[in-house]
C-alpha positions as CSV (number, residue, x, y, z in Angstrom):
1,X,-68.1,14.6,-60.1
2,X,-66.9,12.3,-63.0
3,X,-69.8,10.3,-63.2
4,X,-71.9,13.5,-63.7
5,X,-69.5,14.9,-66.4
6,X,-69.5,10.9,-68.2
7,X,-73.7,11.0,-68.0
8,X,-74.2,14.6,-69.6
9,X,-71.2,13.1,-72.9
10,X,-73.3,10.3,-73.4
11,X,-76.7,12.0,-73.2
12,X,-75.5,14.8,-75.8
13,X,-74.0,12.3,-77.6
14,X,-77.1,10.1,-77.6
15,X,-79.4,13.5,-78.4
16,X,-77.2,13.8,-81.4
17,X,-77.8,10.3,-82.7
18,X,-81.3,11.0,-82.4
19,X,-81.2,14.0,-84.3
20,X,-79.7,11.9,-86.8
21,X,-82.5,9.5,-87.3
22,X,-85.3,12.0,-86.5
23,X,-83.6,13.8,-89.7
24,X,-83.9,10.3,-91.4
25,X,-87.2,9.5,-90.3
26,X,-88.6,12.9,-91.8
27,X,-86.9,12.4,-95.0
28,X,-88.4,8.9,-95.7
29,X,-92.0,10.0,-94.1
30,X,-91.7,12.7,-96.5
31,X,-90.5,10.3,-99.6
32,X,-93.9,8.0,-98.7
33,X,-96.4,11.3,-98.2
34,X,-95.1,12.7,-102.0
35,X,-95.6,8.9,-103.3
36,X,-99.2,9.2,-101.9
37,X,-99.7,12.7,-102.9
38,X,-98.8,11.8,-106.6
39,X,-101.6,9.8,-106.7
40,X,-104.3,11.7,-105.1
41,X,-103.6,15.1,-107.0
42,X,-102.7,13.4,-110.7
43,X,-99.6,14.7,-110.4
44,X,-98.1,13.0,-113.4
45,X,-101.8,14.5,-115.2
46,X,-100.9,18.2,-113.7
47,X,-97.2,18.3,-115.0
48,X,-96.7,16.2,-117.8
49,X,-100.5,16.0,-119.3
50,X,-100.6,12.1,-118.6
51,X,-103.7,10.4,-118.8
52,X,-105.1,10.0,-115.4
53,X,-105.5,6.4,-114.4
54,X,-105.3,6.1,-110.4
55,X,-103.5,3.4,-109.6
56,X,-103.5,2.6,-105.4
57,X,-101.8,-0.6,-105.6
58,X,-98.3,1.0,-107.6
59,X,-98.5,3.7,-104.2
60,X,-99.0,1.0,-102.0
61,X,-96.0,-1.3,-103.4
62,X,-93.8,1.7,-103.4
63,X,-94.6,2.5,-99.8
64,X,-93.7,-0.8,-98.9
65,X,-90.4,-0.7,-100.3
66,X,-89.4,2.8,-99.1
67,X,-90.5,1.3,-95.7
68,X,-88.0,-1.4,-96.1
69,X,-85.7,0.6,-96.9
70,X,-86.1,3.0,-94.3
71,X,-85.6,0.1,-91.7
72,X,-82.3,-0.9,-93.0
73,X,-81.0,2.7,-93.4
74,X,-82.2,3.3,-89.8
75,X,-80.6,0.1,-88.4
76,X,-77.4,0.6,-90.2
77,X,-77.5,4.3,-89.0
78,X,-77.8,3.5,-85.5
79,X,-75.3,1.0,-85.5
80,X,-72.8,3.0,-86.9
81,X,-73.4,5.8,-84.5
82,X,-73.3,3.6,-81.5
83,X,-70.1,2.6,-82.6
84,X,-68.8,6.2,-83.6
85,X,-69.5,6.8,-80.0
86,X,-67.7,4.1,-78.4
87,X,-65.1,4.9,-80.4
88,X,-64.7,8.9,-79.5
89,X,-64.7,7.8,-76.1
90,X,-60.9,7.4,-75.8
91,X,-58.1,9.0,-76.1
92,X,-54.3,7.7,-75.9
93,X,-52.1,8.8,-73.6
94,X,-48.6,8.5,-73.2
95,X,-48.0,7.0,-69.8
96,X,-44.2,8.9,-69.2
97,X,-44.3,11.8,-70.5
98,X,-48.5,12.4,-70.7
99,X,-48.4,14.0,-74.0
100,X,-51.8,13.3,-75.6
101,X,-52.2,12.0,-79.2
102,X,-54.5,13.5,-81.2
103,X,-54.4,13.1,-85.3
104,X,-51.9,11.5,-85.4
105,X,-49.8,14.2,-83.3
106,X,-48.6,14.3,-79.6
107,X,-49.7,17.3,-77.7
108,X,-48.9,18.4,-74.6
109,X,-52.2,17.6,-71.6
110,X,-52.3,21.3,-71.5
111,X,-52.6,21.9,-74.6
112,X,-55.2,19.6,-75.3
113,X,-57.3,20.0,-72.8
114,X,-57.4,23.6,-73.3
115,X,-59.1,22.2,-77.0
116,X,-62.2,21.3,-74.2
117,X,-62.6,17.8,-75.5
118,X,-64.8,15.6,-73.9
119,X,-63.4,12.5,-74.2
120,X,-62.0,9.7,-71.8
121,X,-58.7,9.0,-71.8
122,X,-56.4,5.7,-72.1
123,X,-52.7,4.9,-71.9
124,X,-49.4,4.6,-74.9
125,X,-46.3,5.8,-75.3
126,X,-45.0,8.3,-77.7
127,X,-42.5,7.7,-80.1
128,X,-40.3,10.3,-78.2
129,X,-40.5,8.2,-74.4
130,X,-40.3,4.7,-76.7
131,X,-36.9,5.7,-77.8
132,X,-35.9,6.7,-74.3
133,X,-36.6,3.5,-72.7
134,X,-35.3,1.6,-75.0
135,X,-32.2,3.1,-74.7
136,X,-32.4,3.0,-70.3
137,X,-33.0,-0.6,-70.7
138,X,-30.3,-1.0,-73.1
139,X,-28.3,0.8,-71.0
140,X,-28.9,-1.3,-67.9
141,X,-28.3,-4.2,-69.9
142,X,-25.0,-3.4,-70.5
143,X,-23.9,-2.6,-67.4
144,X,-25.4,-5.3,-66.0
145,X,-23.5,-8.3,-68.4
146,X,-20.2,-6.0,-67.8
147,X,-20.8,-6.3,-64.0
148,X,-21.3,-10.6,-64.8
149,X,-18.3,-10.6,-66.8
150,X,-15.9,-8.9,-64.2
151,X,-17.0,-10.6,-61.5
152,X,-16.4,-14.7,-60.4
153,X,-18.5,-16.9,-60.5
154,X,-19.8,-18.3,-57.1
155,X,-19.7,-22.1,-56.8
């Protein structure tokens, strides 16, 4: 059952990384079909009344460096998304109490859950059960060095 639930977050999560870069690949394959088009239909000689001299070698050179560009965009791109979607993978927890932590605020597992995130989850402690347990152990700790102090010592 979990494993199904963990296969279909990662395969939206990969189809929206895709989406991503298919909207990136588009854009740049549209960049480098307008930087061709220029050329073939005088564009500059259409708007502007330029003189038309053709000049292949300027398209060329430009298609190279929108190329280049293009790969560093996409690389950078994916890399951030893979780690985007590492990091949405988790979600803290507190281990006592269960509250959930979300921006920064603790929520209730009902609560939460009833937001239908799909996210794994993790362990912490709330500020609210930290204080707690501090003060138990503090507690104990004091009862314990008055029980040493009344009693003897065994030799």
């Amino acid at each position: 059952m979990f494993a199904t639930d963990e296969v279909k977050t990662v395969n939206r999560a990969k189809g929206k990384s895709n989406g991503i870069l298919w909207v990136e690949a588009t854009a740049f394959s549209l960049i480098i079909g307008l930087s061709w088009l220029t050329e073939a239909i005088r564009l500059p000689h259409l708007l502007f009344g330029e003189k038309f001299i053709p000049n292949w070698d300027r398209a060329f050179l430009r298609t190279i460096v929108i190329v280049f560009i293009w790969w560093w965009v996409h690389l950078s791109t994916k890399q951030l998304l893979k780690r985007l979607h590492h990091l949405e993978e988790f979600l803290r927890v507190c281990g006592w109490c269960r509250k959930v932590c979300h921006d920064g605020e603790w929520l209730g597992m009902e609560n939460f859950f009833n937001s239908r995130f799909d996210t794994k989850t993790t362990h912490g402690m709330c500020p609210t059960c930290l204080k707690k347990k501090v003060e138990e152990i503090a507690a104990r700790e004091k009862t314990a060095a008055s029980l040493r102090d009344n009693q003897p010592v065994a030799r």
